[in-house]
C-alpha positions as CSV (number, residue, x, y, z in Angstrom):
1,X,-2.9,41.6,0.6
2,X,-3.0,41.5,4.2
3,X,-6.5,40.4,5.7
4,X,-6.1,39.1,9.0
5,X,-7.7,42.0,10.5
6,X,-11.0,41.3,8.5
7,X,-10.8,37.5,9.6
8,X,-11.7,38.6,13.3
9,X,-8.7,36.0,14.7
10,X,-5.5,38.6,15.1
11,X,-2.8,35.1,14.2
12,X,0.5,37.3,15.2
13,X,-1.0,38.6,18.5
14,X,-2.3,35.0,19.0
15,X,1.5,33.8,18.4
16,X,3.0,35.9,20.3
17,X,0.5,35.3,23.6
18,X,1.2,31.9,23.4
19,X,5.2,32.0,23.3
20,X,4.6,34.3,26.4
21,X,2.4,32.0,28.3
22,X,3.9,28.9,27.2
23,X,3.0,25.4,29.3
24,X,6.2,24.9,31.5
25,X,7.0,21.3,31.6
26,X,6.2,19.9,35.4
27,X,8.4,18.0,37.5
28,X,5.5,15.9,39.3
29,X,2.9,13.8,37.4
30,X,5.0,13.6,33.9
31,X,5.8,10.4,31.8
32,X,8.9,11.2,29.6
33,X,9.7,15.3,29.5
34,X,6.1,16.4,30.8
35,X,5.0,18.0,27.7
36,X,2.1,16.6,27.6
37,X,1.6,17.2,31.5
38,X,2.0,20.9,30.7
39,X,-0.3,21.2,27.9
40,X,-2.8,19.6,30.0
41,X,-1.8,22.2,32.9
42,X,-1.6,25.0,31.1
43,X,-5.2,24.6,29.2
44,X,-7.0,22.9,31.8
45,X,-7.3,19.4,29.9
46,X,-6.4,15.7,30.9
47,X,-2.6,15.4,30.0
48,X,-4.1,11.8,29.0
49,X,-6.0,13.0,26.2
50,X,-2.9,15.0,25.3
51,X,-0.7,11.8,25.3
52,X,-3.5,9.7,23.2
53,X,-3.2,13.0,20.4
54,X,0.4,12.4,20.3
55,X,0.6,8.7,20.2
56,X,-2.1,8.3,17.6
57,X,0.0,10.9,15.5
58,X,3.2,9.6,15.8
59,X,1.2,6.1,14.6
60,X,0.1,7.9,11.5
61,X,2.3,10.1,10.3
62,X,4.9,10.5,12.8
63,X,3.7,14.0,14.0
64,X,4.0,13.1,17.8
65,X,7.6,12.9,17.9
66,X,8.5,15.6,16.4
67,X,5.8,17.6,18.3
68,X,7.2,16.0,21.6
69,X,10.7,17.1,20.9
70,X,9.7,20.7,19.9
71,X,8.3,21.0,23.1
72,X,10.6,19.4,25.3
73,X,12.9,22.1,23.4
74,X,11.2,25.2,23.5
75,X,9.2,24.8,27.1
76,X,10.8,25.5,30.3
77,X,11.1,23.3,33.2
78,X,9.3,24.9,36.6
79,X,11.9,26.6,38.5
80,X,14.1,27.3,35.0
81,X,14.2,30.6,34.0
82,X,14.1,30.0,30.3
83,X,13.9,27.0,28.3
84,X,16.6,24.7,26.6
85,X,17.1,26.2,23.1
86,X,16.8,29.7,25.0
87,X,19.2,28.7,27.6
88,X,21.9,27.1,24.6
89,X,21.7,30.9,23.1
90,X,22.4,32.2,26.4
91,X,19.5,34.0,27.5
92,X,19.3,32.4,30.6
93,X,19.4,29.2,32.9
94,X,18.4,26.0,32.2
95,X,18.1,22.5,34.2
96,X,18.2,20.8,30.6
97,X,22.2,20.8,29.5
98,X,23.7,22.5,26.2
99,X,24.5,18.8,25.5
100,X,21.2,17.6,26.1
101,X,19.6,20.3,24.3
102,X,21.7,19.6,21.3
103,X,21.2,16.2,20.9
104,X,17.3,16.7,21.1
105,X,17.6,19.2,18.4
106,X,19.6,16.1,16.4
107,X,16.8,14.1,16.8
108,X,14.1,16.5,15.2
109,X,16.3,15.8,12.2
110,X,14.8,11.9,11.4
111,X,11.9,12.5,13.1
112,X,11.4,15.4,10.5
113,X,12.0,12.1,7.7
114,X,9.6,10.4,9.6
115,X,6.9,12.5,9.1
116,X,7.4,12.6,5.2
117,X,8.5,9.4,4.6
118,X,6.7,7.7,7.0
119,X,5.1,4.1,6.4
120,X,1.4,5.5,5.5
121,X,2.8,8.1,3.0
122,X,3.4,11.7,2.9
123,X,-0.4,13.2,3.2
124,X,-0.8,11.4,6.7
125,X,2.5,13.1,7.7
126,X,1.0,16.0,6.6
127,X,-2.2,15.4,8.0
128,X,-1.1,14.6,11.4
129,X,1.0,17.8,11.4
130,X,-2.2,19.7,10.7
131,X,-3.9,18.0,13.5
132,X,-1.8,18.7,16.3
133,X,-1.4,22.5,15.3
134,X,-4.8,22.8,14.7
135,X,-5.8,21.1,18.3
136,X,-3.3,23.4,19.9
137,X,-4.8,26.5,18.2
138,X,-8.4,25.9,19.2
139,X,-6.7,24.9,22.5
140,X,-5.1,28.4,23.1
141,X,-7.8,30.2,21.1
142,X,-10.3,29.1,23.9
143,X,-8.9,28.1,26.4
144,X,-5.8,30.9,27.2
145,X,-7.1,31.8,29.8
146,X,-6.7,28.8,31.8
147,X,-4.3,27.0,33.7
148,X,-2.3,30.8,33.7
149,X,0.2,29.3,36.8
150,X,1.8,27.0,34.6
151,X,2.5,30.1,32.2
152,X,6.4,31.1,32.7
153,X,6.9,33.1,36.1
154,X,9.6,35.5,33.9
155,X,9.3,37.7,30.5
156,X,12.0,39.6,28.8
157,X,9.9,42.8,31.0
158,X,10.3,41.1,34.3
159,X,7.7,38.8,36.4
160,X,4.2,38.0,35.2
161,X,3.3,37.2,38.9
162,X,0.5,39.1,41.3
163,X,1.7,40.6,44.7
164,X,0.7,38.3,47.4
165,X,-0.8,39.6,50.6
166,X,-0.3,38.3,54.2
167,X,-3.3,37.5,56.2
168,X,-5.6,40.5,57.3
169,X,-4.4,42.7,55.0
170,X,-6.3,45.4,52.8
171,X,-7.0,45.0,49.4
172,X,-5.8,47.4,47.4
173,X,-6.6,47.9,43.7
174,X,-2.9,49.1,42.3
175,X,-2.2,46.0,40.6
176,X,-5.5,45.2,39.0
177,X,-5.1,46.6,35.4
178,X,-9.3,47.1,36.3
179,X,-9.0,49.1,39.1
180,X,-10.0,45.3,41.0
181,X,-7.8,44.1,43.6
182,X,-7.8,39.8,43.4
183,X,-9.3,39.7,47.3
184,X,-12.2,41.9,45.7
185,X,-13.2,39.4,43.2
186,X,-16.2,37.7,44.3
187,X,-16.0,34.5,42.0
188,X,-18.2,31.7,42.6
189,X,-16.9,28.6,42.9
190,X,-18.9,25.5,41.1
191,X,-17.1,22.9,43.4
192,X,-17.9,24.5,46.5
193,X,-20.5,22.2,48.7
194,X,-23.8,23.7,48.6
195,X,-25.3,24.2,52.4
196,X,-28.7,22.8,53.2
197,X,-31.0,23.4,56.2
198,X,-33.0,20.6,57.2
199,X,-35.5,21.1,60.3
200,X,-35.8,18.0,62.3
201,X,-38.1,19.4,65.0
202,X,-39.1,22.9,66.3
203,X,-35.5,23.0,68.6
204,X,-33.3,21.6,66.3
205,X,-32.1,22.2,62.9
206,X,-29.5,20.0,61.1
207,X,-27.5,21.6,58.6
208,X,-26.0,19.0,55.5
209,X,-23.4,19.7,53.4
210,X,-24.1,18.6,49.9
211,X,-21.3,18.9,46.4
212,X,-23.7,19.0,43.4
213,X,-23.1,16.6,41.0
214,X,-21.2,17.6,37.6
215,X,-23.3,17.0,34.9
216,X,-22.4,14.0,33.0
217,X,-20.9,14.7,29.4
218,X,-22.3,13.0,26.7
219,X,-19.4,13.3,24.2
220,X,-18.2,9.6,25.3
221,X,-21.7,7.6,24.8
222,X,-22.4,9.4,21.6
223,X,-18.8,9.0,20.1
224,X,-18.7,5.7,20.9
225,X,-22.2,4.6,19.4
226,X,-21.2,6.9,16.1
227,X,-18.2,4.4,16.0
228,X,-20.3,1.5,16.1
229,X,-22.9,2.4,13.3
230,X,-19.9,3.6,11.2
231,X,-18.4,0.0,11.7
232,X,-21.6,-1.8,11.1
233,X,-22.0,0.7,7.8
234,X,-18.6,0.1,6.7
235,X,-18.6,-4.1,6.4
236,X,-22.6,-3.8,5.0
237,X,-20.8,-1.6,2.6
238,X,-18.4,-3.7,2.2
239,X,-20.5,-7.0,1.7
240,X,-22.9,-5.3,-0.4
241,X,-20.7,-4.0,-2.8
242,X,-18.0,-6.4,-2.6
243,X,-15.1,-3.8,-1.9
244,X,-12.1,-5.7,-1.8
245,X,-10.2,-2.2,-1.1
246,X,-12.2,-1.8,2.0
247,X,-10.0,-4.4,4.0
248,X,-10.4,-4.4,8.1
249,X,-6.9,-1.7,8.6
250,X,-9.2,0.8,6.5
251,X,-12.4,0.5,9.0
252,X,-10.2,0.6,11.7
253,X,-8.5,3.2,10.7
254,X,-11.9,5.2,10.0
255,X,-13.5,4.5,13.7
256,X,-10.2,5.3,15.0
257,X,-10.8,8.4,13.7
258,X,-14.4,8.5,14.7
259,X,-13.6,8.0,18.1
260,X,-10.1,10.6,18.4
261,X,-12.8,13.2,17.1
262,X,-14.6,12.4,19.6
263,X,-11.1,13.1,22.3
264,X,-10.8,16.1,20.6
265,X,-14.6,17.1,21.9
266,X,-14.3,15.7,25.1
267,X,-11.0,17.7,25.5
268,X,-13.2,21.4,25.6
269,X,-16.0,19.6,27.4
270,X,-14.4,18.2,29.7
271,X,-15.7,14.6,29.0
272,X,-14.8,11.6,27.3
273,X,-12.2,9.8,29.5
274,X,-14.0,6.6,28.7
275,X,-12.5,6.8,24.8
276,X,-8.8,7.0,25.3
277,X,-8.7,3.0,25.8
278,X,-11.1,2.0,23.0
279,X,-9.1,4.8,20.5
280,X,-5.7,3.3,21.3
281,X,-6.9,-0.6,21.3
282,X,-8.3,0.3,17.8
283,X,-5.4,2.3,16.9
284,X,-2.9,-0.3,17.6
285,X,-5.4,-3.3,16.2
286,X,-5.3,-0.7,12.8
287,X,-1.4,-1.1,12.6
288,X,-1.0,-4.5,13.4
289,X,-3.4,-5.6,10.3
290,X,-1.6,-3.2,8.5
291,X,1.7,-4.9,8.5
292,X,0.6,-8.1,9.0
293,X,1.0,-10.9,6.0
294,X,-2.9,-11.0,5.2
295,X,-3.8,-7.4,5.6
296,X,-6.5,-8.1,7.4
297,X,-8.2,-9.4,4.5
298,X,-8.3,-13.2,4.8
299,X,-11.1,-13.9,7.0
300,X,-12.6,-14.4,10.5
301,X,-13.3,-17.3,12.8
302,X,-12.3,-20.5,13.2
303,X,-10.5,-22.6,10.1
304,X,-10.9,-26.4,10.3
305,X,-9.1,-28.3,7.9
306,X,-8.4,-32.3,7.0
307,X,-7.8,-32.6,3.3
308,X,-6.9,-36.1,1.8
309,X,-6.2,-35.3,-1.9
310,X,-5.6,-32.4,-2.8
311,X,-3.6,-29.8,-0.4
312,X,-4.2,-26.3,-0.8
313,X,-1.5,-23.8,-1.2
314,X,-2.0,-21.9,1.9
315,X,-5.0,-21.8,4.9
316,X,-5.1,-18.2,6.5
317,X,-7.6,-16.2,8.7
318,X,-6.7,-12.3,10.0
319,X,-8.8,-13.1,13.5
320,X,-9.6,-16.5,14.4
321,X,-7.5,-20.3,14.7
322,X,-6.6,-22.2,12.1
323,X,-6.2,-26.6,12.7
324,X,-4.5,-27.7,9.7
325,X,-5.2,-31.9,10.1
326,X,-3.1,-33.9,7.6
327,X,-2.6,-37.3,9.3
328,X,-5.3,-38.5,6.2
329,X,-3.6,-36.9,3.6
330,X,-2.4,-38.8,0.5
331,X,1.4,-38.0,-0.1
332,X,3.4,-39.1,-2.7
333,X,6.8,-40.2,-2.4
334,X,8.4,-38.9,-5.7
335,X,6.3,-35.1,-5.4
336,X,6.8,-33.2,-1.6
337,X,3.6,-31.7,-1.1
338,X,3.8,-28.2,0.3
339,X,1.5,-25.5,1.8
340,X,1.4,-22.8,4.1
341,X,-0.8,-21.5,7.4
342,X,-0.9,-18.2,8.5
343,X,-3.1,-15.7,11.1
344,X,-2.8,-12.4,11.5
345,X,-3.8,-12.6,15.1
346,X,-5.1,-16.3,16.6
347,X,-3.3,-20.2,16.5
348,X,-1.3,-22.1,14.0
349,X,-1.5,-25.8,14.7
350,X,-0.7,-28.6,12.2
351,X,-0.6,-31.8,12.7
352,X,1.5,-33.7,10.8
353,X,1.8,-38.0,10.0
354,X,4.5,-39.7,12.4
355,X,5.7,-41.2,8.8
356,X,6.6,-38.4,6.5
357,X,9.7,-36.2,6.5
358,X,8.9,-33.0,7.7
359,X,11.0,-29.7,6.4
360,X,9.0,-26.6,8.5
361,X,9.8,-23.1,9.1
362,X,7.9,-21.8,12.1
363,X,7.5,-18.0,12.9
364,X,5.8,-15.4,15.1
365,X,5.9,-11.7,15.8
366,X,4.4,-12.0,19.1
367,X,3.5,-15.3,20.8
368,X,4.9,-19.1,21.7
369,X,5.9,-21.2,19.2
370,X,6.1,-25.1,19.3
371,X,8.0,-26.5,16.3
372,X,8.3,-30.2,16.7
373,X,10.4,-30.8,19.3
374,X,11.7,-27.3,19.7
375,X,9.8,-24.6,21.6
376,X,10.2,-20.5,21.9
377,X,8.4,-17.7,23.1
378,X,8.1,-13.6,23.3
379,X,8.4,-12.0,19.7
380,X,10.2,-12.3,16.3
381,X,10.8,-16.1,16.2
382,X,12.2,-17.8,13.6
383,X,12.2,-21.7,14.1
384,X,13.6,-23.9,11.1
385,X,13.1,-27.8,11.7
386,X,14.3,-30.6,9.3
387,X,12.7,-34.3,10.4
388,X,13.3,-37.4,8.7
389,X,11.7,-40.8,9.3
390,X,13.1,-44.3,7.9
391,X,10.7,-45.6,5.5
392,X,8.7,-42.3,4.7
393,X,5.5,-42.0,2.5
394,X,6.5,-38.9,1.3
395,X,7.7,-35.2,2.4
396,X,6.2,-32.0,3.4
397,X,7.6,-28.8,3.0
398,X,5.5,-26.1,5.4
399,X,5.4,-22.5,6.7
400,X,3.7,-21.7,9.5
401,X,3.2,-17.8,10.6
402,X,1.5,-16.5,13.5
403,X,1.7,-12.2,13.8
404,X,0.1,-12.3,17.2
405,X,-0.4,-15.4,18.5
406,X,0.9,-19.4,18.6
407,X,2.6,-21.7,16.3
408,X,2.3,-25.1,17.3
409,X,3.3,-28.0,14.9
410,X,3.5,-31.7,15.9
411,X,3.4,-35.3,14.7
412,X,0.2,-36.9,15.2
């Protein structure tokens, strides 16, 4: 049974609208294809919130790409008559080449695997999906009216554009569906400085020219304390109880949401510029932890260590520095001793005695790394060192791992 003429939202008629005022992808102010330019355009949003939607998705769930390649696809260039996959079935001309267009339609092919196969699991594919359609739906369900110039100039029944008149001439109502000619419309402009007349004495009156000020949106403040108390709530929660599940990806994960809810607000209010860096710093603080060694789950601050007789198995923190000191340390010369040190995002130093072998494997994803007597920088090092002293009290096998930060072992 059909009832989507009892649901009040007519979703065919909706479709169908927005295929015939699709964005058109701009040639000025764009980043890759200017998808997300012409959303922004077309709907009379920042294109910045529009590229924060589509990085955050490709993140979880790798929605964004896919989405991004869609519409570099299926939305014309300004100045094209139709778009790419229109143009490669030959209903028209297209800047974008048959080649081109083909090889973008490749490309939806992994990005498709992506979304279901992608490194959080299916349901955030799925998820992600549901979030960008949804966000374009509320988009066009209130906003269609907007932005209408970046709607394609040309329909399969000929131009979409109004008649334009030269200069003194009369309006005239014929193309007005509303009997209205466009030079009759008396709209008031909310930009447009407001005129004040201030008398100064009896002979002379000064006339100032005042903008009003746009109310300030509160959508940024509010998301961004409702972050904060759902932070603070999370680790009492998680101290309280003692949830070992709730590791730091998971609450960053949550306020990341917290605060892209509150992007998706801002994006109809026209407020909350001030969360697209905090939502992406979180975002990308999320993933890190995520694939880091630790999970985010060993610890914060500073780790100071100087054991003498016994030598733990490994020393790690998520956020902080760890100092591994074993110039005190007891070793024994038929027994290597061996131990690890490991941050998620911080320093890795050890010292190590001038008079033990040394057999250490120093690595980082991001960062410098001093191993010994051999140094290296940028991302993804692996630095094996092999040292051996005459005459030595005993040898140390070690790992040191940094995922964002330095590696720095030496002989003390």
């Amino acid at each position: 049974m059909n009832t989507t003429k009892h649901s009040g939202i007519n979703i065919e008629a909706m479709v169908a609208d927005f295929w015939a005022t699709r964005p058109r992808r701009p040639r000025q102010g764009r980043m890759v294809a200017g998808v997300a330019a012409g959303i922004g355009r077309r709907y009379g949003i920042d294109p910045v919130i529009v590229r924060v939607a589509l990085v955050v998705t490709t993140v979880y769930g790798g929605a964004g790409v896919l989405f991004y390649l869609l519409g570099w696809l299926a939305f014309a260039e300004d100045n094209d008559e139709v778009s790419a996959i229109e143009s490669l079935i030959g209903r028209g001309r297209s800047s974008v080449s048959h080649a081109f267009t083909v090889l973008l339609g490749v490309l939806c092919f992994p990005a498709v695997a992506w979304l279901w196969n992608g490194q959080f699991g299916f349901f955030s594919g799925v998820l992600a999906a549901a979030a960008l359609l949804g966000g374009l739906f509320l988009l066009h369900r209130n906003r269609a009216d907007l932005g209408v110039p970046g709607a394609p100039t040309m329909t399969s029944g000929g131009p979409m554009t109004a008649p334009s008149y030269p200069p003194g001439a009369t309006a005239t109502a014929e193309w007005d569906p509303l009997g209205a000619s466009p030079l009759l419309w008396d709209l008031h402009d909310p930009n447009a400085p407001v005129t004040t007349q201030v008398a100064t004495t009896d002979d002379d009156d000064t006339t100032v020219m005042r903008r009003p000020r746009a109310p300030r949106s509160a959508v940024g403040g509010v998301t961004m304390g409702l972050a904060v108390l759902t932070a603070a709530a999370l680790l009492i929660f998680k101290a309280a109880l003692g949830a070992s599940w709730l590791s730091l990806p998971h609450i960053l994960g949550i306020v990341t949401g917290v605060l892209a809810g509150g992007l998706v607000v801002g994006a109809f209010v026209r407020g909350g510029r001030g969360l697209v860096v905090p939502t992406v710093l979180v975002g990308v603080a999320a993933v890190v932890l995520t694939n880091a060694p630790n999970g985010g789950t060993a610890g914060f601050g500073d780790l100071r260590a100087n054991p003498t007789d016994t030598l733990a198995a490994s020393y790690n923190r998520s956020f902080g520095d760890v100092r591994l000191d074993l110039t005190n340390f007891k070793f024994d010369k038929e027994k290597p001793a061996r131990t690890s040190v490991s941050v998620d995002a911080g320093e890795a130093r050890v010292i190590v005695p001038a008079n033990v072998n040394v057999d250490v494997t120093c690595t980082a994803d991001v960062g410098d790394v001093r191993c010994l007597n051999v140094s290296q920088n940028w991302r993804d090092i692996t630095l094996h060192q092999v040292d051996n002293v005459p005459n030595a009290a005993g040898t140390l096998q070690l790992e040191v791992h940094a995922g964002a930060g330095d590696v720095e072992v030496v002989r003390g």
